[in-house]
PABA-620477 format. One record per residue (C-alpha): residue number from 1; residue in three letters; chain; x, y, z. Coordinates in Angstrom, 3 decimals, m for minus. Each point is the difference from the previous one (the first is absolute). Last residue first. Example, Ala and Ser with C-alpha at 12.3 -4.5 7.8 and 13.67 -1.06 7.14 Angstrom:
residues 2
NODE, 2, SER, A, 13.670, m1.060, 7.140 .
NODE, 1, ALA, A, m1.370, m3.440, 0.660 .
end
This chain:
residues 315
NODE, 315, UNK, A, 4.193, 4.705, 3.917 .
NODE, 314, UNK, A, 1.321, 3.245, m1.655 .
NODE, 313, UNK, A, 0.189, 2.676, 2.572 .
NODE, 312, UNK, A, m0.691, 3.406, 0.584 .
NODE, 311, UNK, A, 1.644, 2.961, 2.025 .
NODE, 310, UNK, A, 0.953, 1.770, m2.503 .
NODE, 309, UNK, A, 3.826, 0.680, 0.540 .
NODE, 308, UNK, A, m0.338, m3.222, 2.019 .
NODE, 307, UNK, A, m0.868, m1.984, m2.864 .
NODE, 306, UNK, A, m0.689, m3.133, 2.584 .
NODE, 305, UNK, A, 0.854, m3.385, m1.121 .
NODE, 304, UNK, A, 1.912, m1.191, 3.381 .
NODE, 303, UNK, A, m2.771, 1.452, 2.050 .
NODE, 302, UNK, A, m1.392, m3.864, 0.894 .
NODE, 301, UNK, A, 3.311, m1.170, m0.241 .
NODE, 300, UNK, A, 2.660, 0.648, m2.314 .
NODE, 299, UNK, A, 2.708, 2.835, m0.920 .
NODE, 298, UNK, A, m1.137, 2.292, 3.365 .
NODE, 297, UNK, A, 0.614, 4.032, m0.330 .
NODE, 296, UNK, A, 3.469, 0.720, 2.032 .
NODE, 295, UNK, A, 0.350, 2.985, m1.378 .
NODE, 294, UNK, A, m0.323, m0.623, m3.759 .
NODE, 293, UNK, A, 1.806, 3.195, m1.179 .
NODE, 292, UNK, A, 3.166, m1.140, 1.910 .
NODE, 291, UNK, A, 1.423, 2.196, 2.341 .
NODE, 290, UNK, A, 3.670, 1.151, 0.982 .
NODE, 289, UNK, A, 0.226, 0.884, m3.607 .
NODE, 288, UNK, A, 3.976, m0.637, m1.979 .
NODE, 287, UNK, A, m0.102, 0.344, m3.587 .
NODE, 286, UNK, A, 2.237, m1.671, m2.718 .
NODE, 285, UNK, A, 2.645, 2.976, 0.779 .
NODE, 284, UNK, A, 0.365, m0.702, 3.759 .
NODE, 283, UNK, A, 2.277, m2.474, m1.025 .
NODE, 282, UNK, A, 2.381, 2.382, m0.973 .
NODE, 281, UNK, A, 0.661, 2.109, 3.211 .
NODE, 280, UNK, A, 4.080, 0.066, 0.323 .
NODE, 279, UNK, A, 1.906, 1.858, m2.741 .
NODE, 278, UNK, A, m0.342, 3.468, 2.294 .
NODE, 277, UNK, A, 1.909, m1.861, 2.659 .
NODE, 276, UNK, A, m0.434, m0.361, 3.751 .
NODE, 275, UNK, A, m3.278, 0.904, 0.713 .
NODE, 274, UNK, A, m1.295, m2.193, m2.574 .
NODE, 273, UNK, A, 1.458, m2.373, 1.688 .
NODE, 272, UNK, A, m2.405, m0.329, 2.854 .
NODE, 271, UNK, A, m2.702, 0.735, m2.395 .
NODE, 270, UNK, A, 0.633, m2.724, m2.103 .
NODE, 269, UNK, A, m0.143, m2.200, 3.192 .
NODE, 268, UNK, A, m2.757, 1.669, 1.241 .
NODE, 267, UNK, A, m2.268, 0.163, m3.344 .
NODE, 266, UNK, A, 0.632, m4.093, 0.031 .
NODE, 265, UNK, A, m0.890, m0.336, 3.649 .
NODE, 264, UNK, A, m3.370, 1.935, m0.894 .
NODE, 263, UNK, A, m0.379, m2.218, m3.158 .
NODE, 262, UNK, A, 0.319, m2.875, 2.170 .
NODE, 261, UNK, A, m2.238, 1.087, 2.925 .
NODE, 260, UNK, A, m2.605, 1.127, m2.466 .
NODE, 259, UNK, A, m0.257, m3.232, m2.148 .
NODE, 258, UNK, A, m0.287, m1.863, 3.164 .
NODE, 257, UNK, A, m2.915, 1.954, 1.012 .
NODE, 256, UNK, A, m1.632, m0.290, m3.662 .
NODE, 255, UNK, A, 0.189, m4.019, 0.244 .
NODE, 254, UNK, A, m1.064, m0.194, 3.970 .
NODE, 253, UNK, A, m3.216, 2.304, m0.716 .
NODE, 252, UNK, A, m2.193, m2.800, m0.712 .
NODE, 251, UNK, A, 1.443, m2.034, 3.336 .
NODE, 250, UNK, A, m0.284, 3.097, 1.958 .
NODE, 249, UNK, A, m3.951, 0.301, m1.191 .
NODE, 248, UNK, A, m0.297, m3.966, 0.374 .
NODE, 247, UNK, A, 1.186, 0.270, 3.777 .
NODE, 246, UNK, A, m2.365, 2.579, 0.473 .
NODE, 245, UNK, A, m3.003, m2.081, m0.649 .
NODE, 244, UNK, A, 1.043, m2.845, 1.582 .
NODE, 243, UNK, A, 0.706, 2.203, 3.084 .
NODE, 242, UNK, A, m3.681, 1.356, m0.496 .
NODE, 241, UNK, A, m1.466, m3.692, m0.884 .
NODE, 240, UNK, A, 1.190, m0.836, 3.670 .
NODE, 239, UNK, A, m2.732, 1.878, 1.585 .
NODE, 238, UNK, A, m1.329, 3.306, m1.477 .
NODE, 237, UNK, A, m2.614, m0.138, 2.546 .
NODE, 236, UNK, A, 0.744, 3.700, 1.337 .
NODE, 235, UNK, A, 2.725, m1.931, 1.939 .
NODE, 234, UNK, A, 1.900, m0.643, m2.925 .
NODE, 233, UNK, A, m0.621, 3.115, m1.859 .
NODE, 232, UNK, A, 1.136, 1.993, 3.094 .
NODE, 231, UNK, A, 3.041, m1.864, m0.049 .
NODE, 230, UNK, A, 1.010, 0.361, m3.566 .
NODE, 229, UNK, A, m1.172, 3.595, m0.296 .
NODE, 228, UNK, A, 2.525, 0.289, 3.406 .
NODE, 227, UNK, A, 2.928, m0.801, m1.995 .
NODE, 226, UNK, A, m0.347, 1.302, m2.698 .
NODE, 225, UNK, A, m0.913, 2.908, 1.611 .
NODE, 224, UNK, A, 3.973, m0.217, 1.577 .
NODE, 223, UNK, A, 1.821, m1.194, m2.982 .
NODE, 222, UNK, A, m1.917, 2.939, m2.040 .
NODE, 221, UNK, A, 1.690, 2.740, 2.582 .
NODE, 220, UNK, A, 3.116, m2.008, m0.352 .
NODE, 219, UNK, A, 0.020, 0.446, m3.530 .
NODE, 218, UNK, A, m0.991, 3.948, 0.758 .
NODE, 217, UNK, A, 3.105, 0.449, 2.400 .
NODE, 216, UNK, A, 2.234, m1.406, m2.713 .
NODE, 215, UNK, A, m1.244, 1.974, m2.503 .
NODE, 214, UNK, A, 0.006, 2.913, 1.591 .
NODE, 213, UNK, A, 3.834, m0.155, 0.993 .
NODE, 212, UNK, A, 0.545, m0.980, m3.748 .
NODE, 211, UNK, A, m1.400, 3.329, m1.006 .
NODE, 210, UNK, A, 2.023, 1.692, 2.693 .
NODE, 209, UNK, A, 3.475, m0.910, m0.981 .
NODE, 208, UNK, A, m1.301, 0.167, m3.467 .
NODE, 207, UNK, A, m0.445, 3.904, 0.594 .
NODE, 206, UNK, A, 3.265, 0.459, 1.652 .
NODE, 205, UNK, A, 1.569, m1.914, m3.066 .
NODE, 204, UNK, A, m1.460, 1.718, m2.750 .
NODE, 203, UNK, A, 0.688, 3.419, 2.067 .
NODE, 202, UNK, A, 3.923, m1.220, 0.134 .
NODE, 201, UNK, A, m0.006, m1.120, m3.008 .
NODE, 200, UNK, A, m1.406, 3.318, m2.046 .
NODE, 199, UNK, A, 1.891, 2.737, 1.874 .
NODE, 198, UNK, A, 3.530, m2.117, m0.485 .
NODE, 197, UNK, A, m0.914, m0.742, m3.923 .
NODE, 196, UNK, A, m1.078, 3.679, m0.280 .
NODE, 195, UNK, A, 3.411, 1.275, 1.075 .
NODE, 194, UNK, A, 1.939, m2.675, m2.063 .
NODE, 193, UNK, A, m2.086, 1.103, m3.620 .
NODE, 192, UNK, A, 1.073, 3.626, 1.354 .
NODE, 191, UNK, A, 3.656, m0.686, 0.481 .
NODE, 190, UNK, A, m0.152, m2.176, m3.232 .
NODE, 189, UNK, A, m1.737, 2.942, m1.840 .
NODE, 188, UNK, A, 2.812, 2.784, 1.304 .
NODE, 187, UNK, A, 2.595, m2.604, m1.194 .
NODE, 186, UNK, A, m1.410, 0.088, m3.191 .
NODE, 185, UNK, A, m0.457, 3.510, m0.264 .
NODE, 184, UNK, A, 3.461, 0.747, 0.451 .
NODE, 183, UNK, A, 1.416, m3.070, m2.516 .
NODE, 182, UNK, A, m1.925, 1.431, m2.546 .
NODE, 181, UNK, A, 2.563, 1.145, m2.623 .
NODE, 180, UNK, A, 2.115, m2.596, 0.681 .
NODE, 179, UNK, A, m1.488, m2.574, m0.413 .
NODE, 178, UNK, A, m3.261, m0.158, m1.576 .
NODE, 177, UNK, A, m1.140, m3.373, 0.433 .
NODE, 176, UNK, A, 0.710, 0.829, 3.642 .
NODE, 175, UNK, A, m2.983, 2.222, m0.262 .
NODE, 174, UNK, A, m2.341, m2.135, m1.896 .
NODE, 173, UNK, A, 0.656, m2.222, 2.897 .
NODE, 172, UNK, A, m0.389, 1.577, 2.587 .
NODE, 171, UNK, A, m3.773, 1.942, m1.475 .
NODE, 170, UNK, A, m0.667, m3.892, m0.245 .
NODE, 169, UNK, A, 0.791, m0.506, 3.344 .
NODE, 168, UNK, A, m2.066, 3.182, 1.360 .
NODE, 167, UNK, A, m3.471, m1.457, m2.024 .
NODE, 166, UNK, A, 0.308, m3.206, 1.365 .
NODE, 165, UNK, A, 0.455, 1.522, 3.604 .
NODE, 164, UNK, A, m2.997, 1.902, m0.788 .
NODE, 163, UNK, A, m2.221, m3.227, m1.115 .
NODE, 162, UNK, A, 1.241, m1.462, 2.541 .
NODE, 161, UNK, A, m0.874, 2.838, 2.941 .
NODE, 160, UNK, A, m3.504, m0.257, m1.556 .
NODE, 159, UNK, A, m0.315, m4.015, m0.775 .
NODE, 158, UNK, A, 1.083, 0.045, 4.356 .
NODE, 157, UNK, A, m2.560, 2.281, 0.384 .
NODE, 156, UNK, A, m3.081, m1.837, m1.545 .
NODE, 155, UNK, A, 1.851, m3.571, 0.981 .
NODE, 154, UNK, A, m0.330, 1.861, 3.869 .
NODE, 153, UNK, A, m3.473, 0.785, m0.569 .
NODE, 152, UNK, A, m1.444, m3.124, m1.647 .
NODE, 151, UNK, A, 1.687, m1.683, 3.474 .
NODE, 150, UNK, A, m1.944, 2.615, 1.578 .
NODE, 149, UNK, A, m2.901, m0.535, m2.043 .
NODE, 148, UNK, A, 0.006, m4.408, 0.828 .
NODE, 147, UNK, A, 0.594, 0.904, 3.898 .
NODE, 146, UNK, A, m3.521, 1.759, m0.059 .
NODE, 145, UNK, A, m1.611, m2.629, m2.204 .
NODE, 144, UNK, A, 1.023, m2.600, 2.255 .
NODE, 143, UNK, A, m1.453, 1.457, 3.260 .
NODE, 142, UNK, A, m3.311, 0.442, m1.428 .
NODE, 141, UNK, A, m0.361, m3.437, m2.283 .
NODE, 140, UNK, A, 1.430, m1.969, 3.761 .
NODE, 139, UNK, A, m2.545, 2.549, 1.909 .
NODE, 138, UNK, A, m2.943, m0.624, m2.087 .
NODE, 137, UNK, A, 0.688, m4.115, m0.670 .
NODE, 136, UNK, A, 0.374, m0.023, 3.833 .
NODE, 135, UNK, A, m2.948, 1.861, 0.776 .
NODE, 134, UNK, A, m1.792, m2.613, m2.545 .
NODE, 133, UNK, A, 0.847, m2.670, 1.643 .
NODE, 132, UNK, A, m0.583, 1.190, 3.436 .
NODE, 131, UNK, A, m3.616, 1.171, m1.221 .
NODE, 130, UNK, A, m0.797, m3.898, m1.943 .
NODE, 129, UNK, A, 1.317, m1.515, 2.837 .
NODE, 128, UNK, A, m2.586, 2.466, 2.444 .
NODE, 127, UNK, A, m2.860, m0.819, m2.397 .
NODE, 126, UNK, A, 1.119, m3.551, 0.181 .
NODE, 125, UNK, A, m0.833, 0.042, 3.646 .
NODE, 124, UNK, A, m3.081, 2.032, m0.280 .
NODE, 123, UNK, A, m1.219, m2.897, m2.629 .
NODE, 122, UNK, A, 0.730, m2.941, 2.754 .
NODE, 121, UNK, A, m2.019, 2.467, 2.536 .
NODE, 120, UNK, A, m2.989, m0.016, m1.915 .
NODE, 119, UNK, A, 0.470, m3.924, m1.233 .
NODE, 118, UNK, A, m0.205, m0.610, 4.015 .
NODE, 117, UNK, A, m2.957, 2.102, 0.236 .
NODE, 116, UNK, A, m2.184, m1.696, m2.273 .
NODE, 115, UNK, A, 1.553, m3.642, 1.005 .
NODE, 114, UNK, A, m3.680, m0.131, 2.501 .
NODE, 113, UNK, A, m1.885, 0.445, m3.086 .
NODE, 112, UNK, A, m2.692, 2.760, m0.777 .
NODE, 111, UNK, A, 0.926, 1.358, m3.495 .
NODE, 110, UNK, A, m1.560, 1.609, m2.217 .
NODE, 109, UNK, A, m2.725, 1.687, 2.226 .
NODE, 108, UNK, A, 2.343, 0.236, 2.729 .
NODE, 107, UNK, A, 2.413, 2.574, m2.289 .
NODE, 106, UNK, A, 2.704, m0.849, m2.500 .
NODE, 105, UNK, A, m0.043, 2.830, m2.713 .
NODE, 104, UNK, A, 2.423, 2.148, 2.748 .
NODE, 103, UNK, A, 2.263, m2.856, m0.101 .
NODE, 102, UNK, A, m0.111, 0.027, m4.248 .
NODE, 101, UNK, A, 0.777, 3.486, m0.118 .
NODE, 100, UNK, A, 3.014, m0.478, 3.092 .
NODE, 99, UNK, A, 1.818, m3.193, m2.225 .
NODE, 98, UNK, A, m0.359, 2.712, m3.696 .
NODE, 97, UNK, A, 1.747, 3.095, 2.086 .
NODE, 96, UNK, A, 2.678, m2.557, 1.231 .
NODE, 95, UNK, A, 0.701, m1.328, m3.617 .
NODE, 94, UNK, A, m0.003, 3.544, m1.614 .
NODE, 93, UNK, A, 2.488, 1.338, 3.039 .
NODE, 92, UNK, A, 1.935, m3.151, m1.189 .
NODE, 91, UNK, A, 0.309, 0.594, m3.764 .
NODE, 90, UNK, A, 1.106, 3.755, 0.996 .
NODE, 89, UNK, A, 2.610, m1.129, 1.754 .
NODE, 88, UNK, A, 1.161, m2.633, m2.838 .
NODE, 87, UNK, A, m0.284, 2.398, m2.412 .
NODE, 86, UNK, A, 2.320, 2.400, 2.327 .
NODE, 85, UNK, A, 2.812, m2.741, 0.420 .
NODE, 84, UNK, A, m0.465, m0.198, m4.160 .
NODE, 83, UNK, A, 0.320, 3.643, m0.171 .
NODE, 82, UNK, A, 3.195, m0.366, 2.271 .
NODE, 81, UNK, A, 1.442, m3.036, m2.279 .
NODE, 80, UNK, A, m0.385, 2.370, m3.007 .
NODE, 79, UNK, A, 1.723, 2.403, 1.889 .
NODE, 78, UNK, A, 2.927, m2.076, 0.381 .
NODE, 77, UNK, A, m0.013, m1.487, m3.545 .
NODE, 76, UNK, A, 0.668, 4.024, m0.598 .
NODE, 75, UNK, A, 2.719, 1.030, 1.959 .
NODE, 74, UNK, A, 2.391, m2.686, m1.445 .
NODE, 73, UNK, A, 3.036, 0.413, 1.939 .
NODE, 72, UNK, A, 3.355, 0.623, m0.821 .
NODE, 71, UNK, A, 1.067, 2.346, 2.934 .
NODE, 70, UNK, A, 3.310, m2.389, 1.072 .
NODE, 69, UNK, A, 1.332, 0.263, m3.021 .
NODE, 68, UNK, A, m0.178, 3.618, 0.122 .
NODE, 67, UNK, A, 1.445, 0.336, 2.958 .
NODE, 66, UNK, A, 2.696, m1.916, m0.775 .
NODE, 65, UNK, A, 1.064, 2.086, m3.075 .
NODE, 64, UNK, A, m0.386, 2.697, 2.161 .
NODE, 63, UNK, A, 3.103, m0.891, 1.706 .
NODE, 62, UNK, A, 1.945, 0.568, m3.245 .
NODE, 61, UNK, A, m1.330, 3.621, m0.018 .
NODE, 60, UNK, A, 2.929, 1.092, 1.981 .
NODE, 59, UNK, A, 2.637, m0.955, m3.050 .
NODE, 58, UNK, A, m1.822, 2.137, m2.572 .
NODE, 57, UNK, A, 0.854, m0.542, m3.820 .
NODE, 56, UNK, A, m0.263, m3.694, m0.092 .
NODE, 55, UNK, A, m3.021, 0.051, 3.008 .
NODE, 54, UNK, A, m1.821, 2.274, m2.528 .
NODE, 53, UNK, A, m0.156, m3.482, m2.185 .
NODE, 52, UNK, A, m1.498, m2.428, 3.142 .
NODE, 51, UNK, A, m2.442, 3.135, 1.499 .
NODE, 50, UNK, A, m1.112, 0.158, m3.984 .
NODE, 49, UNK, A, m0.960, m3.751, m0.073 .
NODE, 48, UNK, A, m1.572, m0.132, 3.576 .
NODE, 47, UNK, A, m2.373, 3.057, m0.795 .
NODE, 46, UNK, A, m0.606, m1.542, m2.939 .
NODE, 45, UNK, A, m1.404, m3.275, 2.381 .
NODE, 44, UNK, A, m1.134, 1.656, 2.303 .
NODE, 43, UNK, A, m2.330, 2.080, m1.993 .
NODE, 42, UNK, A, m1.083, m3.249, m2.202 .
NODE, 41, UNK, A, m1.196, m1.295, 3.280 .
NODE, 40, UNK, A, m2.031, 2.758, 1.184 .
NODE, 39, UNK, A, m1.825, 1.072, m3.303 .
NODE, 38, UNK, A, m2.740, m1.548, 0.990 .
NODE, 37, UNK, A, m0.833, 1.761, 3.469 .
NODE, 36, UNK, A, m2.221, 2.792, m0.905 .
NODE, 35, UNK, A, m2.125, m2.743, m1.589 .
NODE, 34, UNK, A, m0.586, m1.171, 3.284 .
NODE, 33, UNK, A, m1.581, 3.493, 1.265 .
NODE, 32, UNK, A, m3.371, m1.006, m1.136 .
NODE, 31, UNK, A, m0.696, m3.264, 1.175 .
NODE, 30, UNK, A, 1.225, 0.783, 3.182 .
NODE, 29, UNK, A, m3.413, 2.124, 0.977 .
NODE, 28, UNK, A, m2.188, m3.353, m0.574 .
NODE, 27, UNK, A, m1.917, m1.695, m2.755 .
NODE, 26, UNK, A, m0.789, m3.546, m0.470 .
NODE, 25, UNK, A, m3.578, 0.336, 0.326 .
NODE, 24, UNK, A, 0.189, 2.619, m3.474 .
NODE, 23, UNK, A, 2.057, m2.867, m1.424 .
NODE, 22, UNK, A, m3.603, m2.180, m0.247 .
NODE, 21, UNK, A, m1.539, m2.588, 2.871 .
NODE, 20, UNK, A, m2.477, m2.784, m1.460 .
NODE, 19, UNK, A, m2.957, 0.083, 1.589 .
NODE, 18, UNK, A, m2.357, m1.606, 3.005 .
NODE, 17, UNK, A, m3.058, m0.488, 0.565 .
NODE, 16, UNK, A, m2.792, 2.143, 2.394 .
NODE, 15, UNK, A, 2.047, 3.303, 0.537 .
NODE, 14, UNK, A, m2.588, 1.131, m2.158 .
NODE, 13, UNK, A, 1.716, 2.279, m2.508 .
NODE, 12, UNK, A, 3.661, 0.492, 1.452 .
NODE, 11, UNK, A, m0.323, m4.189, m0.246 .
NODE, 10, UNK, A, 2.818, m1.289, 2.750 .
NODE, 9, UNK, A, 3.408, m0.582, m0.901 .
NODE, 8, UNK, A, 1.528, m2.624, m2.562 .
NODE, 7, UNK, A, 4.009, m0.875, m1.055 .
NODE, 6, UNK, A, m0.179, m1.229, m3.150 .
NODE, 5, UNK, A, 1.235, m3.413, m1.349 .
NODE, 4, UNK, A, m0.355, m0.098, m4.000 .
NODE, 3, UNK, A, m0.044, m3.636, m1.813 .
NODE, 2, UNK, A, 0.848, m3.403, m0.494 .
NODE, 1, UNK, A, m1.289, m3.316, 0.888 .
end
């Protein structure tokens, strides 16, 4: 059997069946800054190239060269991953809103059994999972999205201060093409291309200093409700299906994870010695993100054929 999976919410006619959902129920705030963020990646990565050739002309900007490395990120695969945190928070308010319109249909003239009141207080319980859930999903999207435009910022400046430093070394090298005529302004253009090198690393580096500082207080932030979703879910009635549940969302993610950690120790290492020599840095060439664009998203299982840009599936 083949065919369209939709995601359905309640009739906005009669509230009496239900319908499928369309983009406009998809829609949150996030949705429209993320294209802001597209041009992220490609940014770091010519702001890499030029910080590499200034650092022939201009000794001091050879430690930029590392903090460039270390900045390739792709900005936009992690805002897409915040709109889809915010989907998923907005799929759960709908959920919650749908379990309290069909408790307030249940009345003693529908139902009179002595299990009434136990399936009442069963559907306040996964009211309250559904509303941890979805606090998480709002704070993780929230939280994310602000440390995704800083590190947008800092690729913005450091593709500024490149794109300057660029400019200096070729104005270096024009002049020493010239010899001896020029050999004044060319050392006036290497003092200046060394000046702005100097400025440019050591606010690069202050400002990394303090974006990695925030991201290391917000992972263990997201350890921490983690945490306690987990728990609360379990003794909301989650049970044992909650650490089963969990313990296939790690195992989805396990593939992307590992793909981070090595291409993190892989800008580290080029970074390390791209600190040290202007010829270092080349494997940062074929592209280096910190995040994949698929985030994680299960390959099989029940969600395994999910479009997740969409939000459909084939089954």
């Amino acid at each position: 059997m083949s065919g369209a999976l939709e995601y359905f919410r309640p009739s906005t006619t009669t509230g009496d069946y239900w319908e499928p959902m369309t983009s406009a129920d998809y829609s949150n705030p996030a949705e429209a800054v993320v294209g802001i963020l597209t041009p992220g990646a490609a940014m770091a990565q010519a702001a890499w190239a030029m910080m590499l050739t200034a650092s022939f002309a201009f000794p001091t900007a050879i430690p930029l060269v590392r903090e460039a490395v270390l900045a390739q990120t792709d900005t936009q695969a992690m805002g897409q991953a915040c709109v889809a945190l915010f989907r998923s928070g907005n799929f759960g308010a709908q959920a919650a809103d749908e379990v309290r319109r069909q408790l307030d249909r249940i009345d003693d003239d529908v139902w009179q059994a002595d299990d009434r009141e136990a399936f009442e207080g069963k559907a306040q319980d996964y009211i309250k999972r559904i509303g941890l859930t979805q606090m998480v999903c709002l704070m993780t999207g929230t939280f994310t999205i602000i440390l995704t435009f800083l590190i947008f910022i800092l690729i913005t400046v450091l593709f500024a201060f490149a794109v300057a430093l660029f400019a200096l070394a070729i104005a270096f090298w024009v002049a020493m093409a010239l010899l001896p005529w020029s050999l004044g302004w060319g050392l006036q253009v290497e003092m200046w291309g060394n000046r702005l090198a100097t400025m440019c690393h050591t606010f690069v580096k202050g400002f990394n200093t303090a974006l990695t500082a925030m991201q290391h207080a917000w992972a263990g932030i997201l350890g921490a409700l983690t945490g306690l979703s987990v728990v609360t879910q379990i003794f909301l009635g989650g049970g044992l299906q909650t650490v089963i549940d969990l313990g296939q969302a790690l195992v989805s993610g396990l593939d992307d994870a590992a793909r981070g950690y090595i291409q993190r120790f892989e800008n580290n290492l080029t970074a390390k010695y791209g600190a040290r020599s202007p010829w270092a840095g080349g494997s940062v060439l074929h592209g280096s993100p910190w995040f994949s664009d698929t985030w994680g998203n299960p390959e099989s299982g029940p969600f395994g054929d999910v479009d997740w840009g969409t939000q459909h599936a084939t089954a």
